[in-house]
C-alpha positions as CSV (number, residue, x, y, z in Angstrom):
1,X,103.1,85.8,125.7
2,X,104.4,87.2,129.1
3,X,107.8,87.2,127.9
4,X,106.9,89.5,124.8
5,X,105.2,91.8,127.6
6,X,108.7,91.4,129.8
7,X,110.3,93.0,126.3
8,X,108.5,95.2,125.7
9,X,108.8,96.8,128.8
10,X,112.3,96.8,128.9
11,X,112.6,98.0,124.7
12,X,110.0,101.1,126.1
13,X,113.0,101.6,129.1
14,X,115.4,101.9,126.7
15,X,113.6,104.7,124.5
16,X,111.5,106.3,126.9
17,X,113.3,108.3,130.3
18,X,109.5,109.4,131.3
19,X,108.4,105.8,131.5
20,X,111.7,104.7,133.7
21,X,110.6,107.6,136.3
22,X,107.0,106.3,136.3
23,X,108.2,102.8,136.7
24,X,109.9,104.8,140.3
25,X,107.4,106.9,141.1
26,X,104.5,104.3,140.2
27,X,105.7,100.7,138.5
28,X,102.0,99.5,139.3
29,X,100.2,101.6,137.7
30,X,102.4,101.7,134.3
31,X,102.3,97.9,134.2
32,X,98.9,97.5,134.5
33,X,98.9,98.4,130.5
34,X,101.1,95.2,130.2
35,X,100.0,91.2,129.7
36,X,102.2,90.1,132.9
37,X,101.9,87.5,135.5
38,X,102.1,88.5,139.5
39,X,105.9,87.0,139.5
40,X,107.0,89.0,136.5
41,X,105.4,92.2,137.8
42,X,107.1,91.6,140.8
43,X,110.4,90.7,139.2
44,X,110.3,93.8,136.9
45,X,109.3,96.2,140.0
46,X,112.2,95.0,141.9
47,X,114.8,95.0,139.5
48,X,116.7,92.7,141.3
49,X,118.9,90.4,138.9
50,X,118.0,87.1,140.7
51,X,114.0,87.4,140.3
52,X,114.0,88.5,137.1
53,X,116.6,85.6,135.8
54,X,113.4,83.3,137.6
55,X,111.0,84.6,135.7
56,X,112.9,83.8,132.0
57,X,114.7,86.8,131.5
58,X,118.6,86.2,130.5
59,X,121.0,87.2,132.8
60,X,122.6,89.5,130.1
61,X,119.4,91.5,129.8
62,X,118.2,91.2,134.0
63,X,121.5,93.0,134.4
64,X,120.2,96.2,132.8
65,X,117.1,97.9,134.1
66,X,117.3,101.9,134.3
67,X,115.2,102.2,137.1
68,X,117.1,100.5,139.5
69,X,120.5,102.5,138.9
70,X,119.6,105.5,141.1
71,X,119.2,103.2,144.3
């Protein structure tokens, strides 16, 4: 079920630019609406290819997250 949660927060990324500055300006608060364990949550705030490849997410996809790219 997390994974679904993991996609849908990236498929909302790649349609929504307000949700990728939330994700900066407050990433615990915006996933709080989604089904995700501690390690995903944590994965998906960092952005950081490693963690999120641990957490099930294929490296093609882990390589793309919007709200890392400005830092």
């Amino acid at each position: 079920m997390s994974m679904q949660a993991m996609m849908a927060v990236l498929d909302r990324a790649a349609k929504d630019y307000r949700f990728n500055w939330q994700m900066i300006e407050r990433p615990d608060d915006v996933l709080a609406q989604y089904d995700l364990t501690s390690e995903e949550r944590s994965a998906l705030i960092a952005g950081d290819r490693d963690s999120l490849t641990v957490v099930g997410l294929d490296e093609r996809i882990s390589a793309w997250v919007p709200w890392r790219r400005g830092r």
